[in-house]
C-alpha positions, 0 to 999 in steps of 0.5 A, spaced: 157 118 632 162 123 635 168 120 629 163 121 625 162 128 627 169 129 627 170 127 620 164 132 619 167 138 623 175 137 619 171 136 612 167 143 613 174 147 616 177 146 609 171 148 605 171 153 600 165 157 602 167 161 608 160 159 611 161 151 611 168 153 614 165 157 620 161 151 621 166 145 621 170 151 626 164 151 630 162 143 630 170 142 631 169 147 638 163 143 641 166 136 640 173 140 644 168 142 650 165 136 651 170 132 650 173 136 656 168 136 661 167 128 659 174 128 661 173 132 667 168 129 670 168 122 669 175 119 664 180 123 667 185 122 661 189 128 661 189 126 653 187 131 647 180 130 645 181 123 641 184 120 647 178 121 651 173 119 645 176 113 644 176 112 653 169 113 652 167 108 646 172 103 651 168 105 657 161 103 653 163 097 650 166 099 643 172 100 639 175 107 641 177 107 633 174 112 630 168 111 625 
């Protein structure tokens, strides 16, 4: 879900409408922060946040590729 929320949050950013794009803005911030205390305080990647989606979805038994 969270490829899927990624997908969502980039497709808002490049909307023409000022308010979906403060949307995707704001979505695409929520998935940075938790991406950063997942790797905080349990993976421990030191990567970007699609390094540490994908340390996520291995650690819990699925494909680290985007949906």
């Amino acid at each position: 879900m969270v490829g899927f929320a990624a997908a969502l949050a980039q497709r808002g950013q490049t909307a023409r409408r000022p308010e979906v794009r403060l949307a995707g803005d704001l979505l695409a911030g929520a998935l940075t922060d938790l991406a950063a205390i997942l790797d905080q305080r349990f993976l421990h990647t030191g990567g970007p946040p699609e390094e540490v989606f994908a340390a996520y979805a291995t650690d819990h038994g699925r494909s680290g590729a985007p949906s």
